[in-house]
C-alpha positions as CSV (number, residue, x, y, z in Angstrom):
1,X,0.0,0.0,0.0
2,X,1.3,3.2,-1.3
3,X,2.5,6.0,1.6
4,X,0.4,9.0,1.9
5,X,2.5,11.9,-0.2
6,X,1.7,15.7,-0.5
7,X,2.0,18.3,-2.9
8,X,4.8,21.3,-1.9
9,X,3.0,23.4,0.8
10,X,2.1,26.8,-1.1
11,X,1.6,29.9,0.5
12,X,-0.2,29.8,4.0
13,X,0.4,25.8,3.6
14,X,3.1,23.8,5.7
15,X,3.9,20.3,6.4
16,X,3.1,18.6,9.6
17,X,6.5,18.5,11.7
18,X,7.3,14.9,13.4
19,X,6.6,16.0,17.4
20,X,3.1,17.1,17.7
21,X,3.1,20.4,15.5
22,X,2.4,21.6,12.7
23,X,5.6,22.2,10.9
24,X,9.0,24.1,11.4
25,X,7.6,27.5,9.1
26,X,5.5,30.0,9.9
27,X,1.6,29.3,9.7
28,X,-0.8,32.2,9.1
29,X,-2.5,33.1,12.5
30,X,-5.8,33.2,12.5
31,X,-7.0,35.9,15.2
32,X,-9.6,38.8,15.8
33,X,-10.8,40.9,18.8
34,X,-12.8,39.5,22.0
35,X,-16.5,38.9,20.8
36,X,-15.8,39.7,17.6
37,X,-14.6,37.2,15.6
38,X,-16.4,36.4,12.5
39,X,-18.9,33.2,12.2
40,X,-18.8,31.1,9.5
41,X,-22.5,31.0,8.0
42,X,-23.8,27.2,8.3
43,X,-21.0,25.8,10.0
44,X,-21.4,23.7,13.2
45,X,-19.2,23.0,16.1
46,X,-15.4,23.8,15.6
47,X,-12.5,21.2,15.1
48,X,-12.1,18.6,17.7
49,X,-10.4,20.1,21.0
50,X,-9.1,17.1,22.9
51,X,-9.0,17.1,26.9
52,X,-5.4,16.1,28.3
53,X,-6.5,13.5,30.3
54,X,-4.7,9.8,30.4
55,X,-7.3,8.1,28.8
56,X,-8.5,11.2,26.1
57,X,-10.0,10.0,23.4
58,X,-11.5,11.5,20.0
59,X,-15.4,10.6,19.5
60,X,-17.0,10.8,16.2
61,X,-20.3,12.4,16.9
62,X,-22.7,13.2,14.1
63,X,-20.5,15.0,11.0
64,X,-17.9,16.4,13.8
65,X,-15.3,14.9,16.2
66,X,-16.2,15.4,20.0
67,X,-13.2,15.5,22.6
68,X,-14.4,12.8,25.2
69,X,-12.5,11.3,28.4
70,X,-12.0,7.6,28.6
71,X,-14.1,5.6,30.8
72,X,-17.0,8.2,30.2
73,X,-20.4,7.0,28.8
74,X,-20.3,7.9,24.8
75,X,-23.2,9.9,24.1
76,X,-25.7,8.3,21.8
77,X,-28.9,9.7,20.1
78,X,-31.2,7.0,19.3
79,X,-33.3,7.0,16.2
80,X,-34.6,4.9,13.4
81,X,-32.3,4.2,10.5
82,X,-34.7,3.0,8.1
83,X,-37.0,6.7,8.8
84,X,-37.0,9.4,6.6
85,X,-34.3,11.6,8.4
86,X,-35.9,14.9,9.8
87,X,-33.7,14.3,12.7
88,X,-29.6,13.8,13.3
89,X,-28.7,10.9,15.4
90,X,-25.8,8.2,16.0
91,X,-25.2,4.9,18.1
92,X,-23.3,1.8,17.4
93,X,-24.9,-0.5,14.7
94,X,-27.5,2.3,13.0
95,X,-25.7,1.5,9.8
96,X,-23.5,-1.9,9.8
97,X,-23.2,-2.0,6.3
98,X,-20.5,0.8,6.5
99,X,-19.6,0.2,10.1
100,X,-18.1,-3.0,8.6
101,X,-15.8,-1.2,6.2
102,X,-13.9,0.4,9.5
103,X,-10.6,-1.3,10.0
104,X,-11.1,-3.7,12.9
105,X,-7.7,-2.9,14.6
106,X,-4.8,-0.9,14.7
107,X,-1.3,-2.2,15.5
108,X,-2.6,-4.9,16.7
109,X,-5.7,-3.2,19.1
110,X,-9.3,-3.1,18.5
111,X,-10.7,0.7,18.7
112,X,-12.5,1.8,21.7
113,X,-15.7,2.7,20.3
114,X,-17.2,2.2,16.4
115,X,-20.6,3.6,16.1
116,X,-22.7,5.4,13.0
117,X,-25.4,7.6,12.7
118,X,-26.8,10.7,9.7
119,X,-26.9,14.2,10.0
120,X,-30.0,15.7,8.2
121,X,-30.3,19.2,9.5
122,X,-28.9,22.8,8.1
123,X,-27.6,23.2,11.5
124,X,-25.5,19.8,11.5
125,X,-24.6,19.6,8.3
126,X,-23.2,23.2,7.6
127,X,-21.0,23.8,5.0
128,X,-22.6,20.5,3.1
129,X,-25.8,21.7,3.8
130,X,-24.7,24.7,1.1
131,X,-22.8,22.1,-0.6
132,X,-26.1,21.4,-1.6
133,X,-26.4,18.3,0.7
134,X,-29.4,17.1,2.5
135,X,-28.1,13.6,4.2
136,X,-25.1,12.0,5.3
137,X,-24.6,9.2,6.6
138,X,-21.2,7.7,8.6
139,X,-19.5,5.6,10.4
140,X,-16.2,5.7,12.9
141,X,-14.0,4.0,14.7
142,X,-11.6,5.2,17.4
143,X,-8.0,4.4,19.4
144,X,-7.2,6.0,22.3
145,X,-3.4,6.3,22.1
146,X,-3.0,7.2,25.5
147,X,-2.2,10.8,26.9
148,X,-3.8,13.5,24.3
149,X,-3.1,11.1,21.2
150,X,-6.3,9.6,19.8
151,X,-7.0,8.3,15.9
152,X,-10.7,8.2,14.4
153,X,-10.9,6.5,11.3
154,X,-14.3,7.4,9.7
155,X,-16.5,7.0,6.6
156,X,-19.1,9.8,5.2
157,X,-21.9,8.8,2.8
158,X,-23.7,11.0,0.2
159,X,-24.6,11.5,-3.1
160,X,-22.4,14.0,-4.8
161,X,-20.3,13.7,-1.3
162,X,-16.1,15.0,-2.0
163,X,-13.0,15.0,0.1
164,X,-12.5,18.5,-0.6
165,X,-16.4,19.1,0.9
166,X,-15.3,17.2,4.5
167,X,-12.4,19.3,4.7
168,X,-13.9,22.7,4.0
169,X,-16.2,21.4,6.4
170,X,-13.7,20.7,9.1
171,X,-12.3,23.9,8.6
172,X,-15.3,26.0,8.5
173,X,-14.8,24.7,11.9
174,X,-11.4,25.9,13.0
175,X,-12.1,29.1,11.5
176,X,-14.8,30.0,13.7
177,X,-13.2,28.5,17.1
178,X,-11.9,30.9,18.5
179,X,-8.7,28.6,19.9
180,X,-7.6,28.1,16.5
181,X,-4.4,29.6,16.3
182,X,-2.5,28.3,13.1
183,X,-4.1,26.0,10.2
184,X,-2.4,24.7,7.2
185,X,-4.6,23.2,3.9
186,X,-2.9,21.3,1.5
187,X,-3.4,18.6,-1.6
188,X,-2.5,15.1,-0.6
189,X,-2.7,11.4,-2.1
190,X,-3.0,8.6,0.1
191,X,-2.8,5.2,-1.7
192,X,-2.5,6.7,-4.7
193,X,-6.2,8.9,-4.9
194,X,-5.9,12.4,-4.4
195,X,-7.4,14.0,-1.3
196,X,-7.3,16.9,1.0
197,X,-5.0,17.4,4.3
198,X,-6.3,20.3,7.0
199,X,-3.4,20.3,10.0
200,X,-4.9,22.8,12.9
201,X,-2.9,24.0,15.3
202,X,-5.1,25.7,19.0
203,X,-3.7,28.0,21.7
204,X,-3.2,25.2,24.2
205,X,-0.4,23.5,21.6
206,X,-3.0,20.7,20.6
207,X,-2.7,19.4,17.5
208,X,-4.5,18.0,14.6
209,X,-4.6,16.5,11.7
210,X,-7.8,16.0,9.4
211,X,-7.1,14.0,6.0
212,X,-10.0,13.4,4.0
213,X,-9.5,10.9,0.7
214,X,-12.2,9.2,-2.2
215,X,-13.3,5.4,-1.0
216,X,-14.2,3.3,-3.9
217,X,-17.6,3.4,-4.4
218,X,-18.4,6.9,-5.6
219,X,-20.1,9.4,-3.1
220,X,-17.9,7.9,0.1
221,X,-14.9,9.7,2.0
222,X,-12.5,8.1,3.8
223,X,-11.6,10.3,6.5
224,X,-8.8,9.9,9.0
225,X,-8.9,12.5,12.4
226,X,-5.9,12.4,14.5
227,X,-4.6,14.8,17.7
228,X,-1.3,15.1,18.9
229,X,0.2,12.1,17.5
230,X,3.0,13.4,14.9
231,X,3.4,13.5,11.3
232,X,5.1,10.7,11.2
233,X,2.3,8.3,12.9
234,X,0.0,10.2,11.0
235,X,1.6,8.6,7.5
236,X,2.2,5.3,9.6
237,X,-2.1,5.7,10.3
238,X,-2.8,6.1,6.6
239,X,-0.8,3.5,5.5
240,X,-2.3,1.1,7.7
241,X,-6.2,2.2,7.7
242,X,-6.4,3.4,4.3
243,X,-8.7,0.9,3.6
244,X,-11.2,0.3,0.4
């Protein structure tokens, strides 16, 4: 299986650096005045802040990451899969048929938590929603890495659904959190199908990593959310959960 590769970082664009940052040039910082930062129109949530605790962990919730604590109860909104969806909701087996395309381990472990769920409303979906999107559908699985480190491998479903959509969703995000200090947007392949990387850098020196790649049946993403775990793990990670 091919190792991720990127394009040359342009302007505003950097490389991940091996240790938990970003990269070794400058990033542009993204900043404004108290209270008056500007809000992205149909975004939702901001990019994944994870708590340092010795058992963090990253939990795919709806069409964002979560931060959660291990040993906490994962939050689940019950609904029916087969409805029409007038409602967002997620909790383990709503969709198997995609939950089973998750890798089942990494290095060797099983991931702490695999669930799936859809987001249906303006508010949830956000940018996708004026991507023209009314439904996705997703899956994820996630590894606690121990400390701050976490890895959620996830799959998005949708007609007309693009990697470059999920990231600009993403980082609709970290444009409106206010704790985003430094972001970096750049092409990538991984295993050979071109794709989208979005490396996000908060005040509190977390780190993260959002790379967003075509599966193989049309109108699926394969996305890949890691914090603080290094460039290098992060290309170790997409080698190993690339998947279909």
């Amino acid at each position: 299986m091919a190792v991720m590769s990127r394009v040359p970082a342009g302007e505003g664009q950097a490389h991940a650096g091996n240790a938990g940052t970003i990269g070794p040039i400058a990033l542009p910082t993204i900043g404004c005045a108290p209270g008056r930062c500007p809000r992205i129109a149909g975004t939702l949530g901001t990019v994944p802040r994870v708590t340092r605790s010795p058992a963090a962990a990253l939990l795919l919730a709806a069409a964002a990451l979560l931060a959660g604590c291990g040993g906490s109860a994962i939050p689940v909104v019950s609904f029916d899969p087969v409805a029409a969806c007038t409602t967002d909701g997620r909790m383990p087996g709503a969709y198997p048929e995609l939950e089973v395309l998750l890798p089942s381990a990494y290095q060797g472990s099983a991931p702490i938590n695999v669930d799936s769920g859809r987001n249906c409303t303006p508010e949830a979906l956000g940018t996708l929603a004026d991507a023209g999107l009314s439904e996705v559908r997703f899956a994820g699985a996630t590894w606690d890495l121990g400390g701050s480190a976490a890895l959620t491998r996830a799959l998005f479903e949708a007609d007309g659904l693009t990697p470059s959509a999920m990231i600009d969703f993403y980082k609709a995000g970290a444009l409106t959190n206010r704790k985003t200090e430094r972001l970096a947007d750049a092409a990538t392949t991984v295993d050979g199908r071109a794709g989208r990387r979005l490396d996000v850098l908060q005040a509190d020196g977390t780190a993260q990593t959002i790379v967003a790649w075509p599966a193989a049946e049309p109108g699926r993403v394969n996305v890949l959310l890691a914090s603080d775990v290094g460039d290098t793990r992060v290309l170790e990670a997409l080698e190993e959960l690339a998947g279909p």
